[in-house]
C-alpha positions in Angstrom: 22.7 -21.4 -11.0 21.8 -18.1 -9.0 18.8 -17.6 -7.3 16.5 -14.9 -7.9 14.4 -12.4 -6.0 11.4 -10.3 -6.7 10.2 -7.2 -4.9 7.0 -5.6 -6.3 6.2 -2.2 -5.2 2.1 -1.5 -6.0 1.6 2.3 -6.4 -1.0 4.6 -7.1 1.0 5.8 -9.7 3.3 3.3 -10.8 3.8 -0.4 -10.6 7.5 -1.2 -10.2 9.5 -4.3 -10.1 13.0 -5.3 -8.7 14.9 -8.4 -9.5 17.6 -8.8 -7.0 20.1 -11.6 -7.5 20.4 -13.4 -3.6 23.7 -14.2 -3.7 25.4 -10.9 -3.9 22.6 -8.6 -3.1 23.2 -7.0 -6.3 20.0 -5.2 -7.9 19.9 -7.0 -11.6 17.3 -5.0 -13.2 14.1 -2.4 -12.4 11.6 -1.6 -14.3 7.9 0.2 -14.1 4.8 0.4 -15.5 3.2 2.4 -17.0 5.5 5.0 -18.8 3.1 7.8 -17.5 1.4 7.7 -14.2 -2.5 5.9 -14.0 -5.0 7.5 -12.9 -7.1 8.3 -10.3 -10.3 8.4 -10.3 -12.5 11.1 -8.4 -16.3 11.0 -9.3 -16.9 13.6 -6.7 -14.8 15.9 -4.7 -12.8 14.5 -2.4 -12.7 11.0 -3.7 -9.7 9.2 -4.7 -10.9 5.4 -6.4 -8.4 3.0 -9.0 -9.5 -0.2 -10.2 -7.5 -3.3 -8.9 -7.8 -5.1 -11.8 -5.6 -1.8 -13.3 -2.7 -2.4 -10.7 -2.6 -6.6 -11.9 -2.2 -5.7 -15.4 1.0 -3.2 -14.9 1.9 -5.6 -12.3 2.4 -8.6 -15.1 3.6 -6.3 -17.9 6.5 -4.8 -15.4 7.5 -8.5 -14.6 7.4 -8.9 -17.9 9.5 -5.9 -19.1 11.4 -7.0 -16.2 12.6 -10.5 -17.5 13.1 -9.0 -21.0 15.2 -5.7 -19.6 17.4 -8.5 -17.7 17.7 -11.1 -20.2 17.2 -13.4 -17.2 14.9 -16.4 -16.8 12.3 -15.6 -14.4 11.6 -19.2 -13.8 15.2 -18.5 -11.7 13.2 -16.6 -9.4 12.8 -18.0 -6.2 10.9 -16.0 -4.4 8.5 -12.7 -4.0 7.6 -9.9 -1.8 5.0 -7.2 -2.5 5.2 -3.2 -1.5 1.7 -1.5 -1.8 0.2 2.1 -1.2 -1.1 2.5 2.5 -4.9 2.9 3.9 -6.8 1.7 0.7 -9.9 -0.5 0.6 -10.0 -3.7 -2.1 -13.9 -5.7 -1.7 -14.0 -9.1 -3.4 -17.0 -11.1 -3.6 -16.6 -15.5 -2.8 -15.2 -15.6 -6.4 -12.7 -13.5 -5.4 -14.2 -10.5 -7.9 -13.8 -7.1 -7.2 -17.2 -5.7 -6.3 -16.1 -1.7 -6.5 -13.4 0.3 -7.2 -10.5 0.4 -4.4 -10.6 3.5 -2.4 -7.5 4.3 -2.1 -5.1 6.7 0.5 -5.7 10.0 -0.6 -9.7 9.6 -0.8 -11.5 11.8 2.4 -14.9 10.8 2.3 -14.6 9.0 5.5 -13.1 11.5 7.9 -16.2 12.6 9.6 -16.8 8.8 10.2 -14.0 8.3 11.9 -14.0 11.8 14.1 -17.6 10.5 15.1 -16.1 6.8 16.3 -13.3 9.1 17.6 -15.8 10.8 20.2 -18.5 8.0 20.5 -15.5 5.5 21.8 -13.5 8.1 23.6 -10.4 9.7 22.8 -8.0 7.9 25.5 -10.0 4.8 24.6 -9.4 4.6 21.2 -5.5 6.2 21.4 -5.0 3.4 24.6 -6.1 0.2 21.9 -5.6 1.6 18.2 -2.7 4.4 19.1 -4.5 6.4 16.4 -8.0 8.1 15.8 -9.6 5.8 13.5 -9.6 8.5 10.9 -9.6 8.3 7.3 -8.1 4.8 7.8 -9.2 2.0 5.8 -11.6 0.5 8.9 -13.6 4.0 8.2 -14.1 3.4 4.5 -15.7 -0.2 5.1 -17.7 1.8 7.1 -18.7 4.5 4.3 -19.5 1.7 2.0 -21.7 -0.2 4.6 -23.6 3.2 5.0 -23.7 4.5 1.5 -23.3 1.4 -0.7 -25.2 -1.5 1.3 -25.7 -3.6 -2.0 -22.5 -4.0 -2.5 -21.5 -4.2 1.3 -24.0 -7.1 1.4 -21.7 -9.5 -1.6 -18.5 -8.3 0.7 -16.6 -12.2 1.2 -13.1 -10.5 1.9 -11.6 -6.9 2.6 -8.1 -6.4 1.9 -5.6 -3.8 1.0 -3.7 -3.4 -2.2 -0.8 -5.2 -1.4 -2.9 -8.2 -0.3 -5.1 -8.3 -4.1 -1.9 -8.4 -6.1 -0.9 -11.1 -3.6 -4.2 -13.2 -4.1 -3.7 -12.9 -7.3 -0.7 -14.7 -7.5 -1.7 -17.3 -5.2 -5.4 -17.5 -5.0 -5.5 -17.2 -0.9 -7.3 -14.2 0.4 -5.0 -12.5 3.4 -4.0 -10.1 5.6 -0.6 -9.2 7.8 -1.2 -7.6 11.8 0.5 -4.6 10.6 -2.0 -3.9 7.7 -4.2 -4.5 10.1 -2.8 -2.2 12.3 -2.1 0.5 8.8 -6.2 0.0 8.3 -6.9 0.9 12.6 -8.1 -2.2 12.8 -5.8 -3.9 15.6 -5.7 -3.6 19.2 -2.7 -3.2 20.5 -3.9 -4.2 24.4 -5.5 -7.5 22.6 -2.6 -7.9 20.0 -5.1 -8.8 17.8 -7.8 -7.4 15.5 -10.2 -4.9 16.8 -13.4 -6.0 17.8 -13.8 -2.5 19.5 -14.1 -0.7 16.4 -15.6 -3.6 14.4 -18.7 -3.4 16.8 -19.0 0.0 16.3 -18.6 0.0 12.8 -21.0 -2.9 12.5 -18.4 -5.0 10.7 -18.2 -8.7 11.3 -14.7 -10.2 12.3 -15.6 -12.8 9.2 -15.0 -9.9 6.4 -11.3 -9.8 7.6 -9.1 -12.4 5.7 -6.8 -14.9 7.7 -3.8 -13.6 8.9 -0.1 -14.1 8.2 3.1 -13.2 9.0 4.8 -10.4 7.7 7.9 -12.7 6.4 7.5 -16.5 5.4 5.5 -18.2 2.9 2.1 -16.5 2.8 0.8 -18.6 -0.3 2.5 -20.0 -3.4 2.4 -18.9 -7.1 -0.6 -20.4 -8.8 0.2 -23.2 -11.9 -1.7 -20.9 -14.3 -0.5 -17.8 -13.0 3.2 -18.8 -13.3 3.0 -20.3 -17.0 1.4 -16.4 -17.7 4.1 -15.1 -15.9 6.9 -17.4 -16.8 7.6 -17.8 -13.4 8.6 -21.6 -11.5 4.5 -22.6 -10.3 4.8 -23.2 -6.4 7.2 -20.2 -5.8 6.1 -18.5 -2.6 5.1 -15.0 -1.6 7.0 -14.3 1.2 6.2 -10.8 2.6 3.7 -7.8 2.0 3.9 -4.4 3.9 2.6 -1.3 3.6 4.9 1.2 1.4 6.3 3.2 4.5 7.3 0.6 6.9 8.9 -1.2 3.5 11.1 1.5 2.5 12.0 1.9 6.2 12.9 -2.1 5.6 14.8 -1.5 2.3 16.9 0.8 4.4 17.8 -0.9 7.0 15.9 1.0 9.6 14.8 -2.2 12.2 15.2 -1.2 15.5 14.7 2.0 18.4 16.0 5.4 17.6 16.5 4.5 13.6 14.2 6.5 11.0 13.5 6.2 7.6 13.0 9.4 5.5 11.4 10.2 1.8 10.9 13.5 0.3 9.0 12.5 -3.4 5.4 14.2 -3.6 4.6 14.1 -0.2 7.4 13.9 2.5 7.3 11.0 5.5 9.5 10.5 8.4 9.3 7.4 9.8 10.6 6.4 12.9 11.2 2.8 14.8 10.2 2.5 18.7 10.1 -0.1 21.1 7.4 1.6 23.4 3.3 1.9 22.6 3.4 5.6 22.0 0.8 8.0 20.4 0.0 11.5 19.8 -3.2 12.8 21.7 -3.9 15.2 18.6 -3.5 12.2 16.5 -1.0 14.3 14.2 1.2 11.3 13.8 0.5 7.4 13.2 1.5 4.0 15.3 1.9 1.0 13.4 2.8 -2.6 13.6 6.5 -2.1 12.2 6.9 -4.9 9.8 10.0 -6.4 12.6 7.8 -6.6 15.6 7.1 -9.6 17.5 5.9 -10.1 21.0 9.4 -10.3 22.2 11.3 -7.5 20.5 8.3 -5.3 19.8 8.9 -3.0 17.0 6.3 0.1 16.7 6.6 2.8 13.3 5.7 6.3 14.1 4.5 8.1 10.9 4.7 11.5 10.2 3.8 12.8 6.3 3.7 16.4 5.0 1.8 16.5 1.7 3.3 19.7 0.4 6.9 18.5 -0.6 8.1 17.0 -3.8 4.9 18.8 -5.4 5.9 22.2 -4.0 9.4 21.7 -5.9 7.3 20.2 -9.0 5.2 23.6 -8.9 7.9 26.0 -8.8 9.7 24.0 -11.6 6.3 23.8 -14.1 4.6 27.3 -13.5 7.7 29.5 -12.6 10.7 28.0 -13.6 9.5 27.0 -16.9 9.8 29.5 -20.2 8.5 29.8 -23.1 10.2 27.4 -25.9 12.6 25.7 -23.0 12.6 23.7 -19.8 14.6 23.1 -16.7 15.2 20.6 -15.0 15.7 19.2 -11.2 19.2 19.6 -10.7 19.7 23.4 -12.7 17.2 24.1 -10.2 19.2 22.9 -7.3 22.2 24.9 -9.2 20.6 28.1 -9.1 18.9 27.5 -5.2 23.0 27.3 -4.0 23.6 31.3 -5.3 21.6 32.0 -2.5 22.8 31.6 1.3 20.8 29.6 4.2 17.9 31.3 5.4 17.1 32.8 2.1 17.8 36.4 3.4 14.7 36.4 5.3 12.4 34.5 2.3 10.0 31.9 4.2 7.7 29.5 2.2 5.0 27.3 3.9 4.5 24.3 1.9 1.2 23.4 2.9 -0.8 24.0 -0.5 -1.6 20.2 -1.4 -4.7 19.5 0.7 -5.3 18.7 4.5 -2.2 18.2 6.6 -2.5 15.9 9.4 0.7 17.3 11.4 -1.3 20.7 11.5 -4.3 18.9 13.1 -6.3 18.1 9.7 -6.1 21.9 9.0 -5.5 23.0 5.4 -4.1 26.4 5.6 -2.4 26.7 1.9 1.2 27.3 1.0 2.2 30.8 1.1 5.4 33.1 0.9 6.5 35.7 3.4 8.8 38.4 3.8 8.9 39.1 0.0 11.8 42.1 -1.0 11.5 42.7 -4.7 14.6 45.1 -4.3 16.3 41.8 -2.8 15.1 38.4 -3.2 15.4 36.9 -6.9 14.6 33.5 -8.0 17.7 31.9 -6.4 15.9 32.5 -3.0 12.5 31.7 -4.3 13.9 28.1 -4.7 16.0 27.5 -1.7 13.5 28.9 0.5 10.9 26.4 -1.1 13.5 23.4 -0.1 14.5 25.0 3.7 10.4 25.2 3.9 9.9 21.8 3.2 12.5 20.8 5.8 11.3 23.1 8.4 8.0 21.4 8.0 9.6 17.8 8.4 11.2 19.2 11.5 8.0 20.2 12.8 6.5 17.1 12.6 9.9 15.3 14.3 9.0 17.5 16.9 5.9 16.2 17.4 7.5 12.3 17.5 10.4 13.5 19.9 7.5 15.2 22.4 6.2 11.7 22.0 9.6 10.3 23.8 11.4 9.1 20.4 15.0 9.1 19.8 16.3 9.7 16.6 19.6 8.4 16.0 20.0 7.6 13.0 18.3 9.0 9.5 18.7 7.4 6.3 16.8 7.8 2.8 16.9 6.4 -0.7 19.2 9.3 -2.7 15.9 10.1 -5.0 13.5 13.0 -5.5 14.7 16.2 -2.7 17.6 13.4 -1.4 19.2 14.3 -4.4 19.7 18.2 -3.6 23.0 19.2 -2.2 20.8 22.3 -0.2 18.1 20.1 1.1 20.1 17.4 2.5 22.5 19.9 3.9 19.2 21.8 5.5 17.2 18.8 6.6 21.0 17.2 8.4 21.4 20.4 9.9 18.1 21.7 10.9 17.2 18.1 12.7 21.1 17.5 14.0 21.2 14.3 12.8 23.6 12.8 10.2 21.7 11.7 7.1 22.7 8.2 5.4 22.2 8.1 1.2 21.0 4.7 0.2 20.8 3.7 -3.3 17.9 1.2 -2.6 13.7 2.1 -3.4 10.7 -0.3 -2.3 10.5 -2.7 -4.8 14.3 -3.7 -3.8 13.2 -3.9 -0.3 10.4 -5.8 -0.5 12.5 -8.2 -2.8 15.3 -8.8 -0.1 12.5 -9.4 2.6 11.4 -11.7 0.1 14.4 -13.6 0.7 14.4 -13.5 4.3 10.7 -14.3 4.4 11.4 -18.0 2.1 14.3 -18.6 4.4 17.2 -18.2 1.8 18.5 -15.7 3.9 18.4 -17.1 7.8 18.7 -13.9 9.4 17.0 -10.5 9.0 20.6 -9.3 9.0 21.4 -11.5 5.3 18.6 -9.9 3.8 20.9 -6.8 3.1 24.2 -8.2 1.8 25.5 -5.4 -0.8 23.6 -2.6 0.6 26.0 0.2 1.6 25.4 3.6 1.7 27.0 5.8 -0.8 27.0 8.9 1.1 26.4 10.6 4.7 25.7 13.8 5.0 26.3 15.8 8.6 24.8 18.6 10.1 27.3 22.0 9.1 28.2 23.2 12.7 28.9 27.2 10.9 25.5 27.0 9.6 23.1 26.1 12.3 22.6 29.4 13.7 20.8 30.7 9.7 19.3 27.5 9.9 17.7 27.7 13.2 16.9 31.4 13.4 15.0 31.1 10.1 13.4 27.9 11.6 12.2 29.7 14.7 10.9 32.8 12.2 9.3 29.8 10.1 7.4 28.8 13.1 5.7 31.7 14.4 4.5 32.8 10.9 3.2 29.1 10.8 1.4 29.5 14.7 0.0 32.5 13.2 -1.6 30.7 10.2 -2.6 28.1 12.6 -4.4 30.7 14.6 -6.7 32.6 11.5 -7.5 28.3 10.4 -8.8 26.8 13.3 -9.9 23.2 13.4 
């Protein structure tokens, strides 16, 4: 009989769910819920809130549509791993209830308390022991609620973060990995252990922080009533949680130095393995716990993220590539980008129009075009020199990460969303020098095959990825590297002057 795996991938807006079969690696079936993406709620600018209870239902229905999509028995499945959205804040009472909604990634009410923890601990403290500012980071947000909600802060038994609800609602046991820890600025990486720096200051006791487990191995098992509702065998562990970025970097086979994971869906994130404690002193790129680390192979992920990507591309297709009685889609606009050559003739677009950007120091300076020729530029270079943008911005963030001391030697990235563009892959290999590895793999399939590693049916990390192969490489195009680069360096000093009129 073959044995099962289950990878679970909690989004803000979907739910999705992978059954991999163990054996051969092979991804069975893949499902999400729900057909259009949930919402989030913002009851006053700036806010960004979902309730948890939201996340458990799509997460039993995609299971569900799962096992029927398959026409497998899910009591086959042997064991489960869990994906979840970064940075967000989940409060349960002692009856494990939730006693607010979740604040989730993309909420900024707590930035100013974390630039005031920033200065009142010191700078070289805080980027010594948390290699971050503490931010907009989920230890900030406890904070906010302590200040602004103490009724509810008062009933706080547990804090946790999405991936860790959906978890304890499969087993019942409140928990929490060192690299969430270290995702909510809440570990110490002198100490290797929790943060009693920031807690003090924060006036959080070390008792609201749930017990802590290891990234892989059995974390809890699969509550009796909870597997009859889920047709699932009762007992079945829950083998590994991580945060969404240091999973996909997992389903792709990025575990070691000089390897980096990259995604280009709504927002864009590089994300990049080291071996050394590094940080940025502006703070414009994140350190985590990488979900391989130990004490004796330390493994630390490097996070860059551009908001304006995908949803630049998602713009131009909706409110200028859109007419009236028709619709176009991704890949005609891809078509039409190729009619015009690299560098756009001289068309530059900054991406930045979807909020704050933290590789521009937290400054939000808008997307914009330049060098506009009506007599010259048509919609062809309109949508090429939206994708070159978007890469130009990824580069400047690996910038950042290689002044920081980090190879890169290897990219790879699921072939989805801007991966799937002939132009941008072509752009981003050739802008960044580095050959870019196509993966047919997402985080839900990753977090399955961890799964596997984490129960112990696979007995090295190295099992965990039977069958995964990439289906294509792409390599930087030698003839095009000067276009690329002098548009790049034309990119940059418009950006330098946009940084210049938007200071901090």
């Amino acid at each position: 009989m073959a044995e099962y795996l289950l990878g679970l991938d909690i989004g803000s807006s979907f739910i999705k769910a992978a059954l991999i079969e163990a054996g051969t690696g092979n991804l069975v079936a893949t499902t999400a819920s729900p057909e259009r993406e949930m919402e989030i709620l913002a009851p006053h600018p700036g806010w960004a809130e979902q309730d948890p209870a939201i996340w458990w239902w799509h997460a039993k229905r995609a299971i569900a549509l799962l096992s029927q999509g398959a026409g497998i028995d899910t009591a086959q499945v042997e064991a489960i791993g869990i994906s979840y959205q970064m940075h967000g804040l989940v409060l349960v009472d002692k009856e494990h209830a939730v006693l607010r909604p979740a604040i989730i990634w993309c909420d900024s009410r707590a930035v100013e308390i974390g630039n005031q923890a920033f200065a009142s601990l010191g700078e070289e403290r805080c980027l010594r022991c948390l290699l971050n500012s503490p931010g907009n980071f989920t230890a900030s947000k406890l904070r906010w609620v302590r200040e602004n909600e103490p009724h509810v802060y008062r009933k706080i038994h547990k804090l946790m973060l999405p991936g860790d609800y959906i978890a304890m609602r499969l087993t019942g046991e409140a928990a929490i990995t060192a690299s969430g820890l270290s995702e909510g600025i809440l570990w110490d990486y002198g100490e290797d252990a929790p943060s009693t720096m920031l807690m003090e200051n924060y006036g959080i006791v070390p008792e609201l922080l749930p017990k802590i487990v290891p990234t892989f191995g059995v974390q809890g098992r699969v509550l009796p009533d909870v597997a009859q509702e889920l047709k699932l065998t009762p007992g079945i562990p829950v083998a590994y949680r991580a945060g969404d970025q240091p999973n996909n970097a997992f389903a792709l086979k990025v575990l070691d130095a000089g390897e980096v994971a990259a995604t280009a869906g709504t927002s864009g994130v590089v994300y990049g393995i080291t071996d050394r404690r590094v940080y940025d002193r502006q703070s414009r790129v994140n350190g985590f716990i990488h979900v391989t680390h130990t004490q004796q192979t330390p493994r630390y992920g490097v996070l860059l993220c551009v908001n304006g990507t995908g949803i630049l591309n998602s713009w131009l297709k909706h409110n200028i590539m859109h007419l009236e009685g028709t619709g176009i889609d991704y890949e005609r606009m891809n078509a039409i980008a190729r009619k015009a050559p690299p560098g756009s003739e001289g068309l530059l677009i900054l991406p930045y129009g979807n909020g704050a950007e933290r590789t521009l120091g937290n400054r939000n300076i808008g997307a914009s075009i330049h060098g506009l020729d009506f007599n010259r530029h048509r919609r062809a270079h309109v949508l090429r020199a939206a994708q070159e943008g978007i890469v130009f911005a990824l580069n400047y963030g690996l910038e950042i990460m290689h002044s920081m001391g980090l190879e890169v030697k290897t990219v790879r990235a699921g072939h989805a969303n801007l991966f799937l563009s002939p132009i941008f892959c072509e752009a981003f290999s050739t802008v960044t020098g580095t050959a870019v590895e196509l993966f047919d793999t997402d985080g839900a399939q990753g977090a399955a095959r961890a799964a596997g590693f984490g129960a112990g049916i696979y007995k090295r990390i190295e099992d965990a990825f039977v069958g995964l192969k990439a289906i294509a490489t792409i390599e930087p195009v030698p003839v095009l590297k000067e276009a690329y680069l002098e548009a790049y360096t034309r990119w940059r000093t418009i950006l330098k002057n946009e940084m210049e009129r938007n200071p901090q």
